[in-house]
N, C-alpha and C positions, 0 to 999 in steps of 0.2 A: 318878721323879715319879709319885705316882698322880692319878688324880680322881675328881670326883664330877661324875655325869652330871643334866645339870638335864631337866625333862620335855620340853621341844622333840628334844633330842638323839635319848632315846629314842624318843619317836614318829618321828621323823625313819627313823634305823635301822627301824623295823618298816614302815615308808611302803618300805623299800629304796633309799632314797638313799646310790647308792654310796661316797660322799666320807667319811660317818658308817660304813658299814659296814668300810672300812679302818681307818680309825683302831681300832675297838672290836677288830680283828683284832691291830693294832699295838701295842696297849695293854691285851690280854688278861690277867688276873690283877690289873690295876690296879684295875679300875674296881669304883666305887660306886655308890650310890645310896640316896637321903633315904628314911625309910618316907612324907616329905610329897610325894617324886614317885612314890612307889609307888599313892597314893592319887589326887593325879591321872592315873596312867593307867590306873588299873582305873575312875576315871568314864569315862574317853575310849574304853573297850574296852568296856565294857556297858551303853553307849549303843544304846538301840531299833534303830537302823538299821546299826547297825557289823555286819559281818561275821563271825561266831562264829570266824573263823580268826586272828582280830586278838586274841581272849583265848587262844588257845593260842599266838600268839607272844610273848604279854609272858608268859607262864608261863614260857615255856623262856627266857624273854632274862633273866630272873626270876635262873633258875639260874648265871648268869655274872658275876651281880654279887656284891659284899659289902652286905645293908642293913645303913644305917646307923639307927638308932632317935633318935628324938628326947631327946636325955639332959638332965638338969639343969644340965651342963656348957651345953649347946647353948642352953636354955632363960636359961641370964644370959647370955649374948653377945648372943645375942636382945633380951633387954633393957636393957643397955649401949648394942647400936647403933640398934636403936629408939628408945632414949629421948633417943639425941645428933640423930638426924634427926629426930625432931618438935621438939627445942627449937632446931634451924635452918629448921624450916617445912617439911622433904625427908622425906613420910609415902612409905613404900613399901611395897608388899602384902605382908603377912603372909606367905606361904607363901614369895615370892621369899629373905623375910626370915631363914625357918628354912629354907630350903636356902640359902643363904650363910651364916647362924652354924656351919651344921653343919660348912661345910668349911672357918671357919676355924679352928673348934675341933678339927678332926682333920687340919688343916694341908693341906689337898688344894687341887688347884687345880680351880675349878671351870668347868664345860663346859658351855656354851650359846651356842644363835645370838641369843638377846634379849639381849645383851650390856649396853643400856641399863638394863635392868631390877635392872640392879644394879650400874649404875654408883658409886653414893651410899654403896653398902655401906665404908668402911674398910678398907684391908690386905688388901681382895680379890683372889687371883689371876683370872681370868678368860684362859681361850680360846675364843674360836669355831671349831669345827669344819667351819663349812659356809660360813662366809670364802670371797668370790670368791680 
C-alpha cells in the first residue's frame, strides 16, 4: 500500500511528532506528496517568523517523497467530484479537493489527521496517523 501525505501530516513530522515520524520510517519508499501540499508548506516555511531551519527541513523531507504534479487526469476527478458535491450543497475547499482527486486517481490511500476535511470526498481511502 502506498500514500499520499496531506499537509498536517507533514508539518506534523517536521514539528517531530514521534507517532508521524514512525510511520514515514515504516512506510519509507511509499510515500507521496501533491505539488498542492508542496505549496502549502513552503507558505508554512517562509512565513516572517518561522525558523530558517524549518525550510531546510522540508527540503530534505522534500527528498523522501515521490511528487506528485497536478495532471489532467487529477484535474476531471476534480471536477466530477466537485461538481457532484456542489449539486448535493457539500462545497469543499479547493486544495483538500486536489489532494484527494490526486490520490484517487493514483489509487493511494491518503494520510491526514483532518480526517473530516474530506470526508464527502467519494471512494476515499483515508488514514490518520496521529489517531489517539
Amino acid at each position: 500500500m502506498s500514500f499520499l501525505l496531506d499537509t498536517d501530516i507533514c508539518s506534523a513530522y517536521l514539528k517531530g511528532r514521534h507517532q508521524v515520524h514512525g510511520r514515514f520510517i515504516q512506510h519509507g519508499g511509499r510515500l507521496h506528496v501533491s505539488t498542492v501540499t508542496v505549496a502549502e508548506l513552503f507558505s508554512w516555511v517562509l512565513r516572517a517568523k518561522t525558523s530558517p531551519d524549518r525550510l531546510d527541513g522540508l527540503l530534505d523531507l522534500l527528498d523522501e517523497f515521490v511528487v506528485l504534479d497536478v495532471t489532467q487526469d487529477v484535474a476531471r476527478r476534480f471536477g466530477e467530484v466537485r461538481a457532484g458535491l456542489l449539486d448535493r450543497g457539500r462545497p469543499t475547499p479547493n486544495f483538500d479537493l486536489l489532494i484527494g482527486a490526486t490520490a484517487l486517481v493514483r489509487n493511494l490511500t491518503l494520510v491526514t489527521h483532518n480526517v473530516q476535511d474530506f470526508a464527502d470526498i467519494p471512494n476515499l481511502t483515508v488514514a490518520d496517523w496521529q489517531a489517539p
